[in-house]
C-alpha positions as CSV (number, residue, x, y, z in Angstrom):
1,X,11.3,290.8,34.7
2,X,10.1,292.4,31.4
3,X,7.3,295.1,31.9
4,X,4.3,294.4,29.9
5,X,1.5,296.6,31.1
6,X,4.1,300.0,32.1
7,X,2.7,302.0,35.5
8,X,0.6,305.1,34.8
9,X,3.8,307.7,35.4
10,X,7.4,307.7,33.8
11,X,8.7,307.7,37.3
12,X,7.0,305.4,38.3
13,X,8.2,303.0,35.2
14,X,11.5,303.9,36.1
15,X,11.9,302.7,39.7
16,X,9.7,299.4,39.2
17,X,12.5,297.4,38.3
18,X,14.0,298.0,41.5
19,X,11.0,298.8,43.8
20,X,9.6,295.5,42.9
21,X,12.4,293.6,44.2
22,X,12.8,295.3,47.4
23,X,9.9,292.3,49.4
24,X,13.0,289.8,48.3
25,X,15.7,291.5,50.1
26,X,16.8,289.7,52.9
27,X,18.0,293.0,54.5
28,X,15.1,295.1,53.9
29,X,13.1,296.3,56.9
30,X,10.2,298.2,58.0
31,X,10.7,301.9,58.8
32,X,7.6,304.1,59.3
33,X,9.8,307.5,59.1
34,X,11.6,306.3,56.0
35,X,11.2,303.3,54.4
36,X,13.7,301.7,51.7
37,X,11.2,302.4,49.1
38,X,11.9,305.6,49.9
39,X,15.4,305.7,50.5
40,X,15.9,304.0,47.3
41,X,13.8,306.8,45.7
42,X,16.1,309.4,47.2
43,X,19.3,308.2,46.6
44,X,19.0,307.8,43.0
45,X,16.9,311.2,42.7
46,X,20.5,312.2,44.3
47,X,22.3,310.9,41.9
48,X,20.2,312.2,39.0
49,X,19.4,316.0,40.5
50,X,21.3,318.0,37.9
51,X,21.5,321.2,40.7
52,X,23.4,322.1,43.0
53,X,26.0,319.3,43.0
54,X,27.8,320.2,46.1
55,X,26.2,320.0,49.1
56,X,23.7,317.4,50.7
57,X,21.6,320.2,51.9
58,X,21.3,322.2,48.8
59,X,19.9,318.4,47.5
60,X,17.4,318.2,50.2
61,X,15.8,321.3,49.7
62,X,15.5,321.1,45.9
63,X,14.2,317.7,46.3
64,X,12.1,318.6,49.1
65,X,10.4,321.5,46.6
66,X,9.3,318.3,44.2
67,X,8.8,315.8,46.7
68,X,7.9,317.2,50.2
69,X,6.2,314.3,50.8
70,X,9.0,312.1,50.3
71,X,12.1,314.3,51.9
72,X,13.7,313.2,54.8
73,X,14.7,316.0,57.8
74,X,18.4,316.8,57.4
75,X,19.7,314.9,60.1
76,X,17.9,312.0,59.3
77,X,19.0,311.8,55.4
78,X,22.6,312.1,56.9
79,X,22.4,309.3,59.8
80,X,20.8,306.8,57.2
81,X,24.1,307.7,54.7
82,X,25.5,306.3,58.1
83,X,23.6,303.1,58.5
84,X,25.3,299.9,58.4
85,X,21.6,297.9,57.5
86,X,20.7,300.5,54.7
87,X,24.1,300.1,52.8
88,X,23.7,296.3,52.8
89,X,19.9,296.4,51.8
90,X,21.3,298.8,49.0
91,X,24.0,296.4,48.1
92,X,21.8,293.3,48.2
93,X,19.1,294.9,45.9
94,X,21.5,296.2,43.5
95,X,23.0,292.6,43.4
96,X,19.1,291.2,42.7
97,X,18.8,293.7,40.1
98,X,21.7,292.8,38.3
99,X,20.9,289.2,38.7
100,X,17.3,290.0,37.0
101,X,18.2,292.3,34.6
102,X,20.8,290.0,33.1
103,X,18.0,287.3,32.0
104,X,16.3,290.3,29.7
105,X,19.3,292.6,28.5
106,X,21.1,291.2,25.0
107,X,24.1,289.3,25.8
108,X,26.9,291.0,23.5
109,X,28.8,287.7,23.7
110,X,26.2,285.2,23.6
111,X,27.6,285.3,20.1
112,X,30.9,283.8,20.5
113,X,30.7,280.2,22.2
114,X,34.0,279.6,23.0
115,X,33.2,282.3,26.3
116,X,29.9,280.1,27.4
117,X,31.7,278.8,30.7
118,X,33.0,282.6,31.5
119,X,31.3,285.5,33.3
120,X,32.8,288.1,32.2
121,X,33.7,291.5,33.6
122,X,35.7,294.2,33.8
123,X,37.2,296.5,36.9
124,X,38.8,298.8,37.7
125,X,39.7,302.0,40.5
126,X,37.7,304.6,40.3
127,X,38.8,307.9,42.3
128,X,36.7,311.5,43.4
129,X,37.0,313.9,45.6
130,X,36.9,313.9,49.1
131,X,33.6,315.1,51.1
132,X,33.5,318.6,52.5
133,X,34.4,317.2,56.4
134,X,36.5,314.8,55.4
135,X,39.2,315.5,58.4
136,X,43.0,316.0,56.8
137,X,46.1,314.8,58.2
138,X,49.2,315.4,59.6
139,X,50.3,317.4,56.8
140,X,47.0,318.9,56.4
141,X,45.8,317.1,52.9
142,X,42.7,315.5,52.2
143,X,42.8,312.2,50.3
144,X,40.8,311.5,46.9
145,X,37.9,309.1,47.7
146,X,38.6,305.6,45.8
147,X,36.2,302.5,44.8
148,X,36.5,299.6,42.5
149,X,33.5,298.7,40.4
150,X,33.3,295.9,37.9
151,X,31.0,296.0,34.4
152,X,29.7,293.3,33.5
153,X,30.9,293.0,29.5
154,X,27.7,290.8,28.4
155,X,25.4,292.8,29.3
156,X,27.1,296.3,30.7
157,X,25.4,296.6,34.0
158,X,27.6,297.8,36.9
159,X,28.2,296.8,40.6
160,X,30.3,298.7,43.1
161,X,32.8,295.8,44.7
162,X,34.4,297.8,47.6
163,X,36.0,300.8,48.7
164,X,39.2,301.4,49.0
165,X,40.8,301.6,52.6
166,X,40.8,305.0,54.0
167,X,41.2,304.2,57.8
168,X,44.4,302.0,58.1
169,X,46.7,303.7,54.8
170,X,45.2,306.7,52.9
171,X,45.5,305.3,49.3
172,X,45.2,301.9,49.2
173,X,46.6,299.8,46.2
174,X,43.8,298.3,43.9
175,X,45.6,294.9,43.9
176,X,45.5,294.9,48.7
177,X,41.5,295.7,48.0
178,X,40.9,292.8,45.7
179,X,43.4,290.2,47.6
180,X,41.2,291.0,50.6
181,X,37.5,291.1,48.8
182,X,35.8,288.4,49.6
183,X,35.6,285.4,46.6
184,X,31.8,285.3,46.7
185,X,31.8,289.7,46.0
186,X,34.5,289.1,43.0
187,X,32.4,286.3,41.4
188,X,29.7,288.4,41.6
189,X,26.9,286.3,41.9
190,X,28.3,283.5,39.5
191,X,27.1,280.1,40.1
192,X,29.3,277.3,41.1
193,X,31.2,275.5,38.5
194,X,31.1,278.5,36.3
195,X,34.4,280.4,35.4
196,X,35.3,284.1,35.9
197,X,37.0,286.1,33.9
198,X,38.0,289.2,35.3
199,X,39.7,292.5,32.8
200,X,41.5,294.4,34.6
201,X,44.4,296.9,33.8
202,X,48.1,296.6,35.2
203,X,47.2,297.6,38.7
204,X,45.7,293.6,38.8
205,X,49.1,292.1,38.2
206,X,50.0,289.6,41.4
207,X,51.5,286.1,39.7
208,X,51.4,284.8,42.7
209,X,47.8,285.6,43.5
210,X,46.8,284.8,40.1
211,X,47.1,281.0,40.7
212,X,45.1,281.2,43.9
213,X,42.2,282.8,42.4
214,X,41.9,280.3,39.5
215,X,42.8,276.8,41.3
216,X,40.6,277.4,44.0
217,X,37.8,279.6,42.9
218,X,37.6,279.5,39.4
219,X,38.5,283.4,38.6
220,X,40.7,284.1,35.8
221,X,42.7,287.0,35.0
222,X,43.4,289.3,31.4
223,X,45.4,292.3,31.2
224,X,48.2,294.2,29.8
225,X,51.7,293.3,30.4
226,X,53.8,295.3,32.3
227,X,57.4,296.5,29.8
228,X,60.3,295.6,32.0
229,X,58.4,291.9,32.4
230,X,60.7,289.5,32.3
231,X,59.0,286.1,31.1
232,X,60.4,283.1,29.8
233,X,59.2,281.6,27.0
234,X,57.5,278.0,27.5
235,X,56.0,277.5,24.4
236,X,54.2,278.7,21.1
237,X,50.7,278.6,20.3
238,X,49.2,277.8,17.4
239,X,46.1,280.3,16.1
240,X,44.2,280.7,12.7
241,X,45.6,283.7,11.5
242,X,43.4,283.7,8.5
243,X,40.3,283.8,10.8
244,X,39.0,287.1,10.6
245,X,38.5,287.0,14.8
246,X,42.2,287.0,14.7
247,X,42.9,289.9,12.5
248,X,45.7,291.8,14.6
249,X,47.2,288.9,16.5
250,X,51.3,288.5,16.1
251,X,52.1,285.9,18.4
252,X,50.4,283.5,21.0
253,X,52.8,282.0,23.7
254,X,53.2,279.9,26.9
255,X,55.0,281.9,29.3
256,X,56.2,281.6,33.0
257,X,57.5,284.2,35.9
258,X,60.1,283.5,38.3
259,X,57.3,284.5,41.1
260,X,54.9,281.9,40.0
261,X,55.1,278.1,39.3
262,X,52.3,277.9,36.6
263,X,52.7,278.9,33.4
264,X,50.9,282.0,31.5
265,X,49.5,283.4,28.3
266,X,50.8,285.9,26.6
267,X,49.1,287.4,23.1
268,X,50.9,290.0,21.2
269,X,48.9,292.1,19.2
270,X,48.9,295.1,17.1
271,X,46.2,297.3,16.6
272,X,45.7,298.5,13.0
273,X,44.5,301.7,13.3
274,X,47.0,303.3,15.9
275,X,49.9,300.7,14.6
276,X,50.1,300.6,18.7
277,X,51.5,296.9,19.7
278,X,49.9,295.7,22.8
279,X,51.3,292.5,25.0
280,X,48.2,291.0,27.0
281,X,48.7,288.1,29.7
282,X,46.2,285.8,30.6
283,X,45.6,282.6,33.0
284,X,43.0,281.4,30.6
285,X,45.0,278.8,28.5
286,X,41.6,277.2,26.8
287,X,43.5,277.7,23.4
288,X,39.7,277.2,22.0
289,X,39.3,280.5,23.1
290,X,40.8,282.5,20.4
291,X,44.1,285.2,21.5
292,X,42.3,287.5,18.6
293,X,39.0,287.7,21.2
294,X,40.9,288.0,24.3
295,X,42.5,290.5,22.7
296,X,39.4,292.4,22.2
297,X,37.8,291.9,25.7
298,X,40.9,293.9,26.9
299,X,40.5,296.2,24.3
300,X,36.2,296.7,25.3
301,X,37.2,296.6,29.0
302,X,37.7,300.6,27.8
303,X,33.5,300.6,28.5
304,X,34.0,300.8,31.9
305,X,36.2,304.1,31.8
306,X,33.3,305.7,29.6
307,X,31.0,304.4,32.8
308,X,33.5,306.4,35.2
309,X,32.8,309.3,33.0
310,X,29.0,308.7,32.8
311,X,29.7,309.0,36.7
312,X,31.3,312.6,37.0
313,X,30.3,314.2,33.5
314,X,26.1,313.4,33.2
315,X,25.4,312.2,36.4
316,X,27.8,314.9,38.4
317,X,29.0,312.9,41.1
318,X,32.6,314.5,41.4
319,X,32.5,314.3,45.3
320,X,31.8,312.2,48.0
321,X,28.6,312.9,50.0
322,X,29.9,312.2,53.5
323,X,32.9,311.3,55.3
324,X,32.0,307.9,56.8
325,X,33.2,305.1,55.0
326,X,29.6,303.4,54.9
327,X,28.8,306.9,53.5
328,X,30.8,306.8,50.8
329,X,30.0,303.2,50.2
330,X,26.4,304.0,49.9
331,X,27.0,306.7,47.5
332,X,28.7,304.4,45.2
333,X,25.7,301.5,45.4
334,X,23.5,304.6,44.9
335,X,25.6,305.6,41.9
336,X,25.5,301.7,40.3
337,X,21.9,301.4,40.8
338,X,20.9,304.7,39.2
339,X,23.4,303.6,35.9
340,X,21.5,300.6,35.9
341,X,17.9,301.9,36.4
342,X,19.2,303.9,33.1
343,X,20.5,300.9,31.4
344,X,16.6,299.5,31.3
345,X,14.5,302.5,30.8
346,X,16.6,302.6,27.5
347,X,16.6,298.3,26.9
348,X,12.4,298.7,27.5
349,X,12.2,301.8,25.4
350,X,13.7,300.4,22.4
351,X,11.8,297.3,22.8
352,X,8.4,298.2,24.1
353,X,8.1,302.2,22.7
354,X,10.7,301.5,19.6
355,X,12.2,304.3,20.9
356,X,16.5,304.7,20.7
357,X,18.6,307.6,19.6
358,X,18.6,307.0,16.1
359,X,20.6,310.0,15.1
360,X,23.1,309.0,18.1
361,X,23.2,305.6,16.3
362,X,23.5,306.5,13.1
363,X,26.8,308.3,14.0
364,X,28.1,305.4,15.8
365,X,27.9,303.5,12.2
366,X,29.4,306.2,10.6
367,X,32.3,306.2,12.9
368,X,32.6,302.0,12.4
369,X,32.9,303.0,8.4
370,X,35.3,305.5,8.9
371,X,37.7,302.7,10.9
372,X,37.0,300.6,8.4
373,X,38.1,302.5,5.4
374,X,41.4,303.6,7.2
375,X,42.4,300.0,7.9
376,X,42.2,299.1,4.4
377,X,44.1,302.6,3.4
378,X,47.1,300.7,6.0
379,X,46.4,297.5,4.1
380,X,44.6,295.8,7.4
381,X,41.1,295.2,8.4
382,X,39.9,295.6,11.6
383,X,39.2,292.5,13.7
384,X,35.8,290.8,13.5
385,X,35.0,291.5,16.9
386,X,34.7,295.3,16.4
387,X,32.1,294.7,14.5
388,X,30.5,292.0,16.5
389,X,30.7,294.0,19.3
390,X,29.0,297.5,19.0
391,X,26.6,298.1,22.2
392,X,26.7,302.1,23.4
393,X,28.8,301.9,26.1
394,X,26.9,305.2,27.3
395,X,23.5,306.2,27.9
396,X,23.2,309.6,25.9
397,X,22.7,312.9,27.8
398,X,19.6,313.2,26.7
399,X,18.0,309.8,28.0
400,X,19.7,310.9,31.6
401,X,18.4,314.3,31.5
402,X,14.6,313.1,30.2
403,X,14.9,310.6,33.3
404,X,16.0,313.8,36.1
405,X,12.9,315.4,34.5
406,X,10.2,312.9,35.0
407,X,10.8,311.4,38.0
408,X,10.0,314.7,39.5
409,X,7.5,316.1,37.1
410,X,5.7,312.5,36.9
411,X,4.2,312.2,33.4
412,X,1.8,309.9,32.2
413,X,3.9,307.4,30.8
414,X,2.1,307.7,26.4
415,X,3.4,311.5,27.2
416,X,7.1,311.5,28.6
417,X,7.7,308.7,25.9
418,X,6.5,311.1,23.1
419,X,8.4,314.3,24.8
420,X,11.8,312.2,24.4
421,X,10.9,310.5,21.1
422,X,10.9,314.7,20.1
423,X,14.0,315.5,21.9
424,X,15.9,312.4,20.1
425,X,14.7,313.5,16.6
426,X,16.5,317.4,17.6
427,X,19.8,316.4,16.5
């Protein structure tokens, strides 16, 4: 999927990822008023737009000032937000551009064998506010829009796994929308006879789901105890507390629930820095797999809050576009393939234009020293992992801005690259 020869424009760079995959796509069709090229092009031009953030028309006509060759009528944008087939062709190519982009991104835990049977991701809700004509109702109050995505903690690219009901109960629980996702949308893609593990916070816990999941579809769970859990201890499991992976790690034990007949792990672990103890509870028993990394994952699955603030802080999107569920659904495949889009323009920058945010890094090293001084002030060191594991979890401001800019103004590609080489080097 790599990019040797990049296309004449910056915009044009940016979209090929995508654009090039749209001929694969299974629900892709031929429209002579607006094809998906297009619609693609749109949506994430949507998502990026830094003004105004509020209304699908004030989009359309500062879009339609930079691109009146591309912009839709008004009614037309707003029936295709509707459209069953364009949310599915959206889906499906965000799904192929995940599966793509995962063969050329760096695999943060490539590193740590134990994890080679495991996809890995983290989820979580996700809630913003409802769209203008979103109707209210009996009492007159309109509910917050909610979706579950999932981040993919190898690589960090980002899929949107459903909405949360807003027809039958007005705010569904997390733990309803994944029992009734289907298996194939919560593996994500993952080939048969590979294992899932899937971070979640609290709202996940279901023992008597969890055995379901893993016995009959290979998906494992990690997350944080609950503190009025009531578990009965099976067993003790041994760990190398002298291996640095495990710095942090109190306790490793076999435990079981009244609600479920297979037994559990549960690691205990204090974190150095904040002194805060943490309880974590797994279905992944593989004792090879140390309770010092699974600790960690939990601890990373933090990367995909900083995503939900990518969402409403750089990108904007505070709000849903429309009031249709397929609407809203579209928005928030829209939203996942714009972060990803981002994701690459910064993975072939660095490693085609040796281009990053040096100063941005440089900071983020400084940061690592400073956590590593104060755990040895406490007499502790900080768990090998933290090291190990140091991806930016965001794209910085002023890769997302750069991007908003050229896909309108359309740059030769030697020139936009040496306008944000100067605007890194700005501190």
């Amino acid at each position: 999927m790599a990019i040797i020869d990049p296309p004449d424009t910056s915009s044009a760079f940016f979209f090929a990822p995508a654009l090039n995959l749209i001929s694969n796509c299974e629900h892709a069709r031929f429209c002579p008023e607006l094809s998906d090229a297009n619609w693609l092009t749109i949506g994430v031009n949507r998502c990026l737009t830094q003004q105004p953030r509020s209304s699908g028309r004030g989009f359309l006509q500062t879009f339609g000032l930079h691109k009146p060759d591309l912009c839709p009528k008004r009614s037309h944008f707003f029936e295709s937000l509707k459209s069953a087939r364009r949310l599915d062709f959206c889906a499906e190519l965000n799904t192929r551009l995940c599966a793509e982009a995962s063969k050329i991104l760096p695999d943060d835990l490539a590193q740590f064998s134990a994890l080679d049977k495991f996809a890995v991701f983290a989820a979580d809700g996700h809630f913003h506010a409802h769209a203008t004509h979103d109707p209210a109702d009996k009492d007159g109050k309109k509910w917050a829009t909610g979706h579950i995505y999932m981040r993919n903690l190898r690589c960090g690219l980002i899929s949107h796994l459903t909405a949360l009901d807003q027809v039958t109960r007005k705010k569904e629980s997390e733990i309803r929308a994944l029992k009734r996702t289907e298996i194939k949308a919560l593996r994500q893609g993952t080939p048969k006879g590979r294992k899932v593990l899937l971070v979640y916070d609290r709202a996940i816990i279901d023992f008597r789901q969890w055995p379901s999941w893993k016995n009959s579809s290979g998906i494992y769970v990690l997350t944080r105890c609950k503190e009025n859990f009531a578990l009965l201890v099976c067993g003790q499991l041994k760990f190398d507390a002298t291996d640095p992976i495990n710095a942090g790690v109190l306790k490793d034990e076999l435990v079981g629930a009244g609600s479920s007949s297979e037994a559990m792990r549960r690691i205990t672990f204090r974190e150095v820095l904040s002194g805060v103890t943490y309880e974590f509870i797994t279905t992944v028993l593989d004792t090879s797999i140390a309770p010092g990394l699974l600790a960690m994952l939990y601890l990373k699955r933090w990367g995909i809050e900083k995503s939900f603030d990518e969402f409403k802080n750089k990108l904007g999107e505070k709000k849903a576009w429309a009031s249709t569920s397929t609407a809203k659904s579209m928005q928030a495949a829209f939203i996942s393939l714009t972060m990803n889009l981002l994701l690459l323009m910064e993975h072939q920058l660095a490693t085609q234009e040796n281009i990053t945010n040096k100063p941005e890094l440089e900071r983020k090293a400084q940061r690592l020293e400073v956590d590593k001084s104060r755990a040895e002030e406490k007499d502790g060191v900080l768990p090998e992992a933290v090291f190990l594991l140091q991806r930016m979890t965001q794209r910085g401001v002023k890769l997302i801005r750069w991007v908003a800019v050229q896909v309108l103004l359309q740059e030769p590609w030697k020139l936009a690259c040496a306008s944000l080489k100067t605007l890194y080097e700005h501190q």
